[in-house]
VOBA-1610 file (N, C-alpha, C; in pm, whole numbers, padded with zeros to 5 digits, always signed):
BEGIN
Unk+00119-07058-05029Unk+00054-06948-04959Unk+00036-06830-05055Unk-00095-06754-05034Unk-00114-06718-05113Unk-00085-06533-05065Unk+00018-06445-05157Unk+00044-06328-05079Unk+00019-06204-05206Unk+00050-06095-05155Unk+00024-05945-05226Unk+00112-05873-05245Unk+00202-05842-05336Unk+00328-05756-05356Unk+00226-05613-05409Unk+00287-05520-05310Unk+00261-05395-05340Unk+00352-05307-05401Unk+00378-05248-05483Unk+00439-05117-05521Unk+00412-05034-05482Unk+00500-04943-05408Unk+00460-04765-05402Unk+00534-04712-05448Unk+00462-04554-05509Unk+00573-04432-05613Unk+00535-04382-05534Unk+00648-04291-05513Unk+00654-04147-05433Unk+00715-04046-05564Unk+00607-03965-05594Unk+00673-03957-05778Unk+00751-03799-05738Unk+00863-03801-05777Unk+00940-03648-05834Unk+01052-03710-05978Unk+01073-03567-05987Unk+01138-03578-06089Unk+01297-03582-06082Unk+01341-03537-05959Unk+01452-03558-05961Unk+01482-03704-05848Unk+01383-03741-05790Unk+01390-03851-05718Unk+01269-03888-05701Unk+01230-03984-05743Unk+01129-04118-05767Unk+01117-04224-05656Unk+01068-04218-05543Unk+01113-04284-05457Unk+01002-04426-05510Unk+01055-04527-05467Unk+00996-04689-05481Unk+01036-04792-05308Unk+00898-04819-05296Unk+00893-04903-05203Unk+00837-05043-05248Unk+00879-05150-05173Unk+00771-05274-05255Unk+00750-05347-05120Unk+00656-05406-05080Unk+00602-05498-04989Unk+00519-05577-05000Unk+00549-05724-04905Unk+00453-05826-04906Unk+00400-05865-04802Unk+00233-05894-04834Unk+00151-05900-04737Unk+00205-06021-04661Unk+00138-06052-04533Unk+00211-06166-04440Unk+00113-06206-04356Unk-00029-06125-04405Unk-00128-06138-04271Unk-00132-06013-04188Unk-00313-06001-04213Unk-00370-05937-04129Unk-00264-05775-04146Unk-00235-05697-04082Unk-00149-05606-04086Unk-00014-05590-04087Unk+00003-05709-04123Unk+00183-05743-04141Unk+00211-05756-04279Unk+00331-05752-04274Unk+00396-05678-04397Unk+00534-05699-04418Unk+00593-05760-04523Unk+00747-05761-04530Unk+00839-05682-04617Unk+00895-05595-04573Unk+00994-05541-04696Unk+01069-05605-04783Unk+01038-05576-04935Unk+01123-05651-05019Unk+01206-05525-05128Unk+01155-05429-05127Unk+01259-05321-05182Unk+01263-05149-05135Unk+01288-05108-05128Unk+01285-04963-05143Unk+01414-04891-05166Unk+01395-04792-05232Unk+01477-04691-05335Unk+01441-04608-05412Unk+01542-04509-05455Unk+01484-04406-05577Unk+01575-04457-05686Unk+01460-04352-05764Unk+01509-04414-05932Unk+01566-04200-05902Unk+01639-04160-05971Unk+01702-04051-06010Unk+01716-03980-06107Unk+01714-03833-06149Unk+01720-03807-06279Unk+01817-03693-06266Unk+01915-03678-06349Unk+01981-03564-06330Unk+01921-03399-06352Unk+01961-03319-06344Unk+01845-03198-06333Unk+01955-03144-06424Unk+02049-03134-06474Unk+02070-03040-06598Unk+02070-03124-06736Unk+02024-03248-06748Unk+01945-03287-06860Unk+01833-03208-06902Unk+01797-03288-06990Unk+01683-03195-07086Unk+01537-03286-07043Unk+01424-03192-06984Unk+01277-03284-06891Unk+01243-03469-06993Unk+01269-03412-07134Unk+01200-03539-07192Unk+01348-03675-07167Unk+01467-03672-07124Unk+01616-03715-07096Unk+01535-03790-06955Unk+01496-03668-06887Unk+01506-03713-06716Unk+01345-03809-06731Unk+01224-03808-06748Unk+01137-03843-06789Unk+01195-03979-06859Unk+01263-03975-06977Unk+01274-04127-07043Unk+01372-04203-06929Unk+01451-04138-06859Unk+01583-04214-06711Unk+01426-04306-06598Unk+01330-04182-06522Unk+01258-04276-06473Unk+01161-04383-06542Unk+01102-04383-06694Unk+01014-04427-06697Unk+01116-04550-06666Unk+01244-04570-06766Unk+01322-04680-06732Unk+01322-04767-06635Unk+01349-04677-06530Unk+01341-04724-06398Unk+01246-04821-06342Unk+01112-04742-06367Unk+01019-04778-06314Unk+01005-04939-06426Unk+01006-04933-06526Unk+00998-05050-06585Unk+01115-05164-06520Unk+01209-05153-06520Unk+01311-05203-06431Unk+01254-05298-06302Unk+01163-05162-06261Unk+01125-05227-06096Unk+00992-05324-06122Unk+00905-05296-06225Unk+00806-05369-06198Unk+00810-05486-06310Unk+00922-05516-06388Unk+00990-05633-06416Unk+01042-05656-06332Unk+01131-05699-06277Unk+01205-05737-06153Unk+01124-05812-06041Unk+01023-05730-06008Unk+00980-05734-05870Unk+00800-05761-05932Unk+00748-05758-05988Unk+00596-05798-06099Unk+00560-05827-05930Unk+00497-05675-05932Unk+00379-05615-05840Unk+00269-05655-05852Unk+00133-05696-05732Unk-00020-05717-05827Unk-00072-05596-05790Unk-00010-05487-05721Unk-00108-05370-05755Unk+00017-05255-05715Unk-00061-05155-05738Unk+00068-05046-05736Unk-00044-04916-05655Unk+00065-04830-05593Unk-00049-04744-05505Unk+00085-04589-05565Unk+00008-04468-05605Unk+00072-04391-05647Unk+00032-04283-05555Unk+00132-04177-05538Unk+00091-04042-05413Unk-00012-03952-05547Unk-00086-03920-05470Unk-00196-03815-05584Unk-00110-03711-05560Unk-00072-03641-05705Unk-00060-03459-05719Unk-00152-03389-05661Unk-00090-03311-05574Unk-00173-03203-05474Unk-00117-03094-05486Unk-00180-02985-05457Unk-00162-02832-05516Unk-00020-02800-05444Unk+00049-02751-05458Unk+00145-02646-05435Unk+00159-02546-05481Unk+00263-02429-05394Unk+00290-02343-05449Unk+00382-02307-05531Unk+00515-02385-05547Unk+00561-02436-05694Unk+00533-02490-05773Unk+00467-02398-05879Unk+00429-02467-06012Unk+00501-02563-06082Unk+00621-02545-06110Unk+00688-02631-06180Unk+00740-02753-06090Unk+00710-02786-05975Unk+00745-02907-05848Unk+00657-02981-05931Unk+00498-02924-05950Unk+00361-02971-05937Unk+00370-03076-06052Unk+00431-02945-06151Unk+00392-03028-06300Unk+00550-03185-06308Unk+00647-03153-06279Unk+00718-03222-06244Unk+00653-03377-06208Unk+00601-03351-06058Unk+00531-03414-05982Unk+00430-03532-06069Unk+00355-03435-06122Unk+00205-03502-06198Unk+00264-03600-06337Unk+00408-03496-06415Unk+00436-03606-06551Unk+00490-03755-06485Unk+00558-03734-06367Unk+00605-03918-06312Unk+00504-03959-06315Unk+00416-03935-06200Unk+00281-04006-06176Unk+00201-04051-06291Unk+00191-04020-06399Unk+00136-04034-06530Unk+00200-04107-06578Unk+00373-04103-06615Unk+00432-04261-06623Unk+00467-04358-06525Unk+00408-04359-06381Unk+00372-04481-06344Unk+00306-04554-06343Unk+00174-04464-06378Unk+00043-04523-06418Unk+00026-04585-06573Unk+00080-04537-06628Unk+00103-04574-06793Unk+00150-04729-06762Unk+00263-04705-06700Unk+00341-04821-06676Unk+00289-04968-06609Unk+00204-04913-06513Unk+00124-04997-06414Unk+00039-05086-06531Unk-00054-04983-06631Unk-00182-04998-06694Unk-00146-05094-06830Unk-00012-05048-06830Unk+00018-05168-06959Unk+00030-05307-06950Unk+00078-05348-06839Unk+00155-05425-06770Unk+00008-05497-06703Unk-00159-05415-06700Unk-00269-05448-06682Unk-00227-05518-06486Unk-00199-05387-06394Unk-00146-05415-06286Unk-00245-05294-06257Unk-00356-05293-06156Unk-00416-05232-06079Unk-00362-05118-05958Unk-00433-04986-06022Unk-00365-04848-05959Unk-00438-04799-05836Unk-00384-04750-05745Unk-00528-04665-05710Unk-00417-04533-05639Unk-00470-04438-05616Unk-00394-04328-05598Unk-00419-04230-05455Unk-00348-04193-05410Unk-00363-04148-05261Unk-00349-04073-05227Unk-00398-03937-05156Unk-00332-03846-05105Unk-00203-03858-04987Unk-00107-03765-04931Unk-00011-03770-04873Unk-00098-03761-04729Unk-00241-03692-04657Unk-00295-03707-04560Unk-00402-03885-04568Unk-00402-03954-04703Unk-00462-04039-04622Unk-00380-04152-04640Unk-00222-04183-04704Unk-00082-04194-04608Unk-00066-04197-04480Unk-00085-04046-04466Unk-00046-04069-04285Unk-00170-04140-04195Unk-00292-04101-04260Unk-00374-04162-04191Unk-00361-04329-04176Unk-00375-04327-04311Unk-00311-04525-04279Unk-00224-04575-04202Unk-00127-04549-04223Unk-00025-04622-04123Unk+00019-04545-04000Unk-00017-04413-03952Unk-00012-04339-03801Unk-00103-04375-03774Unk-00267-04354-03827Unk-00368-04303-03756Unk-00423-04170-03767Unk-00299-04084-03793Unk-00345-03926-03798Unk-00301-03897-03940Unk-00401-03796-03974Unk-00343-03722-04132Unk-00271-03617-04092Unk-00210-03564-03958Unk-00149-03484-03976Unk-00012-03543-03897Unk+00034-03653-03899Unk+00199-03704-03897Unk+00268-03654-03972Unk+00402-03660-03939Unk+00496-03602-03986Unk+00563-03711-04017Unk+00652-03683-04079Unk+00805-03792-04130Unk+00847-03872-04037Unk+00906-03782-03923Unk+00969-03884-03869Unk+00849-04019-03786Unk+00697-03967-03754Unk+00609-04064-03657Unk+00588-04166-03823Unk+00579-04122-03921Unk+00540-04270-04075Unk+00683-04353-04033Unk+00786-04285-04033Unk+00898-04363-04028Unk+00898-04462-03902Unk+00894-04403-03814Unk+00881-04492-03672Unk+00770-04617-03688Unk+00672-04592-03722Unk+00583-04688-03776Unk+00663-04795-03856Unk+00713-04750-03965Unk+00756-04864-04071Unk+00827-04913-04029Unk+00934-04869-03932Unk+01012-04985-03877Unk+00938-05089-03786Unk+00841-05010-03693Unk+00790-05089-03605Unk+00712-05221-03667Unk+00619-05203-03764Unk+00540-05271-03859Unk+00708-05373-03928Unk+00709-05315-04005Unk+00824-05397-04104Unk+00918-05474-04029Unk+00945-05426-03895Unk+01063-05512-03829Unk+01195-05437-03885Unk+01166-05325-03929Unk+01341-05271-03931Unk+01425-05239-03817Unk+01540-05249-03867Unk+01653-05154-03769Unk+01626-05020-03803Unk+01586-04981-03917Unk+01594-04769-03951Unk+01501-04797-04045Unk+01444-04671-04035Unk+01353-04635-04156Unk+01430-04672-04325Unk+01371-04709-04406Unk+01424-04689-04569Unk+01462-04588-04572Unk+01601-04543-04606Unk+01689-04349-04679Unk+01692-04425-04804Unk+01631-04297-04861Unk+01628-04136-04834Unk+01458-04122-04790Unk+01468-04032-04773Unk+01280-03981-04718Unk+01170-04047-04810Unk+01257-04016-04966Unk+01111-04017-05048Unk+01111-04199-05089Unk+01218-04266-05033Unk+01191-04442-04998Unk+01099-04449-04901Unk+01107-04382-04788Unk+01042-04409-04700Unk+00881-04399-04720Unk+00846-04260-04754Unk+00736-04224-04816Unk+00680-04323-04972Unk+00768-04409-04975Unk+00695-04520-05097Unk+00699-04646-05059Unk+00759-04658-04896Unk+00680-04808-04869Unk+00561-04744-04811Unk+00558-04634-04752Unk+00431-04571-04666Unk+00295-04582-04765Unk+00352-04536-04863Unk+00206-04554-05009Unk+00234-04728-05014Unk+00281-04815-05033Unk+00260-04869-05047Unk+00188-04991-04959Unk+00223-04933-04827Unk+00139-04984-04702Unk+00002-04959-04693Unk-00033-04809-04742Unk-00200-04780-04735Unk-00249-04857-04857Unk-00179-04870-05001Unk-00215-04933-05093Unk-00259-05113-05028Unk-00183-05153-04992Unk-00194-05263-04888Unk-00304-05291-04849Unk-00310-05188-04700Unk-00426-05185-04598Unk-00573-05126-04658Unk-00533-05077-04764Unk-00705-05004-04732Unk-00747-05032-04945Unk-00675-05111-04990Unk-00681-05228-05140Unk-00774-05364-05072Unk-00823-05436-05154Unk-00878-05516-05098Unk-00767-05684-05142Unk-00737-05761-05027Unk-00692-05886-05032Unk-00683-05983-05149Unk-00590-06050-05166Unk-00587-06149-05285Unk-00655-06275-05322Unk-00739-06311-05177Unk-00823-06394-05211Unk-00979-06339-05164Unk-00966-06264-05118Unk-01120-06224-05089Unk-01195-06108-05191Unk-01087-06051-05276Unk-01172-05990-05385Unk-01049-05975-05504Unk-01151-05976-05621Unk-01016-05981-05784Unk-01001-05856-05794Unk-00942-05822-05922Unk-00875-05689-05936Unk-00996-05530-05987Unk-01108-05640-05977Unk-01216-05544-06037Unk-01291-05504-05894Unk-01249-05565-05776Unk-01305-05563-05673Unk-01438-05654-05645Unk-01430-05723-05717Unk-01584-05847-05688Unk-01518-05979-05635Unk-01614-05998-05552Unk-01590-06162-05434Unk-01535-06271-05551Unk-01455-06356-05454Unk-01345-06426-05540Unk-01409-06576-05471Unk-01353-06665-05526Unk-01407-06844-05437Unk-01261-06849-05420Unk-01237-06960-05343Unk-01124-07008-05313Unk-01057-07067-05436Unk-01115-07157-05525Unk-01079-07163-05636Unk-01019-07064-05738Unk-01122-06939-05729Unk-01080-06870-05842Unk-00970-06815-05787Unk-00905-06818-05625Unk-00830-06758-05612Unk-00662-06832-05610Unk-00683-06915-05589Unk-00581-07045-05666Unk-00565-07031-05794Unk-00619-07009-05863Unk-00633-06993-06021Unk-00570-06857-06028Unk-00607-06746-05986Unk-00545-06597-06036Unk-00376-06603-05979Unk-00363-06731-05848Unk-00232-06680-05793Unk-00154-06724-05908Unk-00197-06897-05977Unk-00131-06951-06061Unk-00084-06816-06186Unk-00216-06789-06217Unk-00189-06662-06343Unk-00067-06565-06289Unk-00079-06515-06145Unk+00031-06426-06158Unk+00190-06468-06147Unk+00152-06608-06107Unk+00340-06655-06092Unk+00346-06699-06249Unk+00309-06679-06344Unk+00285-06723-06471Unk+00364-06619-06546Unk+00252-06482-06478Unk+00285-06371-06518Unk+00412-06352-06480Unk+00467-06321-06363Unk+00605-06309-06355Unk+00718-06346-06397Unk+00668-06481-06427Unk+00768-06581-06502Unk+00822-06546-06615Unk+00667-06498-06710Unk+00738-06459-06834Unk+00805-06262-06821Unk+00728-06193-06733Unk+00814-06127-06724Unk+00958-06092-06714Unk+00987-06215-06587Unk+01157-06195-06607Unk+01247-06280-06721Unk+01162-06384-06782Unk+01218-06439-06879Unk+01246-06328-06994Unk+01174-06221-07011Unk+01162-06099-07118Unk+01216-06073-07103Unk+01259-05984-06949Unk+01353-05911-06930Unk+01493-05946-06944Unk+01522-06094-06922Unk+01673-06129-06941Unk+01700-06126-07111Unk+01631-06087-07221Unk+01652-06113-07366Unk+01729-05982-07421
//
């Protein structure tokens, strides 16, 4: 059977939240990770910066995502949240792009829109959702887990399918799509074989 592992970043700097899910059909969805990666805050930015890129390499060895969905930097009124904010997101995408794993990036209103319905939900109605959808007992803790299976659910729902279009977004045959699944369990393979060296 042929399925879709999603990644979501919920990017900060002192907490990196990571969600991962697999498609199951139609609007279903299974949890297979969520967590933050962490950085201590009286390190030095390029210390906390080299702790997540780690991380994030960690997770997408481990877990060899076929697409990754990142929260877009949006204005605030803490400057230094922002810039914080924007250097993760830049090494997840680095990270994604090396690794030749397909990005696409989201605002936090069309998040809520995906999986509420409304862009103006709050925390706790995304959370209630993900359990309902996922089949949990509780939402993923801490918040910013929660908020990275949530990206990774719209990455999901509103990305296009693993056999009905490739990573460039053009119509796939059934064949070619047998063929790309083979490539990615290929891919994974040697991924974690790397990673154990």
């Amino acid at each position: 059977m042929t399925t879709l592992r999603v990644l979501g970043v919920d990017p900060g700097l002192t907490r990196c939240g990571i969600g991962i899910v697999d498609a199951i059909g139609g609007r279903r969805a299974r949890l297979v990770h969520a967590g933050v990666i962490r950085s201590d805050s009286e390190e030095p930015l390029e210390q906390r910066l080299l702790g997540i890129a780690r991380g994030l390499r960690a997770v997408l060895e481990e877990f060899a995502p076929d697409a990754v969905g990142v929260e877009r930097v949006f204005s605030q009124s803490n400057i230094s949240t922002v810039m914080g904010t924007a250097q993760v997101s830049g090494i997840a995408l680095l990270e994604a792009a090396e690794r030749g794993i397909p990005v696409a990036l989201h605002t936090p209103s069309e998040v809520k829109a995906a999986v509420t319905g409304s862009g103006r939900a709050d925390k706790k109605q995304i959370q209630s959702v993900l359990v309902k959808v996922l089949g949990l007992d509780a939402a993923p803790q801490p918040a910013d887990a929660s908020d990275a299976v949530a990206i990774a659910l719209t990455q999901l729902w509103r990305g296009g399918g693993p056999v009905t279009l490739d990573r460039t977004g053009g119509a796939r045959t059934s064949a070619q799509a047998v063929w790309a699944e083979a490539e990615r369990r290929a891919r994974r393979a040697r991924e974690r074989s790397t990673s154990r060296q």
